[in-house]
N, C-alpha and C positions, 0 to 999 in steps of 0.2 A: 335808550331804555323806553320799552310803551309805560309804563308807569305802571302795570299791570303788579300786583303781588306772586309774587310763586306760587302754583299750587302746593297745597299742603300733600304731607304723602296720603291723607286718606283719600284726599278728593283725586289724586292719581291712583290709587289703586281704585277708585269709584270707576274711573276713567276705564281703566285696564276691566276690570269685570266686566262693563257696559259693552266692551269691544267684543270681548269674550263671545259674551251671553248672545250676541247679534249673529257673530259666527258662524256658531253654533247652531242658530235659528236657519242662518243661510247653508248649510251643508249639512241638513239634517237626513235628507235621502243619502247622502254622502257616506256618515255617520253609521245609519241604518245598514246600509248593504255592507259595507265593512266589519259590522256583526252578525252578519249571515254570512259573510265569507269564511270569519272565525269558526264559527261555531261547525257549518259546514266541515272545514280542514279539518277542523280539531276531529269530528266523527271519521274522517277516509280515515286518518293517519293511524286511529285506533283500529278502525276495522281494516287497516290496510285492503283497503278498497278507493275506487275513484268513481268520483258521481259527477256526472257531465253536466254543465251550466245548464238549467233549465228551470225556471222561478218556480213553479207551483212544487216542484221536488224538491227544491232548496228550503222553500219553506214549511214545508210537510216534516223534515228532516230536524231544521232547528227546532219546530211545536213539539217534535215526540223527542227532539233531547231533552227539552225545556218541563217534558211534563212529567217525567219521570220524578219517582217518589224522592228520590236521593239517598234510600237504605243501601241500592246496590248501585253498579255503574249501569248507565243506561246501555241496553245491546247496540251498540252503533254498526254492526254487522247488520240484524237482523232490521234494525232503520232505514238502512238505505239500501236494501233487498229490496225492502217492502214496498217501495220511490222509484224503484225502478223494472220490477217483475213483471212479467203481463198483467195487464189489469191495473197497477201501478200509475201514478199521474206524471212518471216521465219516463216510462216506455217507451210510449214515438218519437219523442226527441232521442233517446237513448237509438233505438234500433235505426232512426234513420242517419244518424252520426256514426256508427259502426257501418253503417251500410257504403256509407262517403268513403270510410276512410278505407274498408274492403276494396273497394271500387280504384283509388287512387294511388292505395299499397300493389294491386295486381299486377302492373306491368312491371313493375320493379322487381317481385319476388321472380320475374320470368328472364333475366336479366336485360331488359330494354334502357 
């Protein structure tokens, strides 16, 4: 035996918070993008639509779900139209990602 007393269970749950709480602080970008991932899905899946990884569109996408009054559902079609249109803040990532994948489907659809 250290001679030590048992903690009590507050001061282990004190313990277990304090673990927590540090965690948390260390996986906060972690934390972050995994609610822009959510929020993101959550809009394709409604608008059955797919919005291709690109930050400033991802983030454009959760501000105008986020900002919506909450009377009606937000248009998650018309959200991520808007993210990805011409003009749009992820257009060039978008067209140049179709453009890859046009480019790399092409011999295949030829049958090579």
């Amino acid at each position: 035996m250290t001679g030590k007393p048992e903690p009590t269970f507050w001061e282990q749950l004190s313990a277990a918070a304090r673990a927590v709480g540090k965690w948390i602080e260390e996986h906060q970008d972690e934390i972050r993008a995994w609610g822009i991932w959510g929020a993101v899905s959550t809009a394709c899946r409604k608008a059955r639509l797919y919005a291709p990884l690109h930050r400033e569109a991802w983030f454009e996408i959760v501000e105008a779900v986020h900002a919506d009054d909450g009377a009606d559902p937000p248009d998650y079609e018309g959200i991520i139209i808007a993210a990805y249109q011409p003009g749009g803040v992820g257009f060039r990532g978008a067209a140049r990602r179709a453009r890859r994948g046009y480019v790399t489907a092409r011999p295949q659809a030829r049958g090579r």
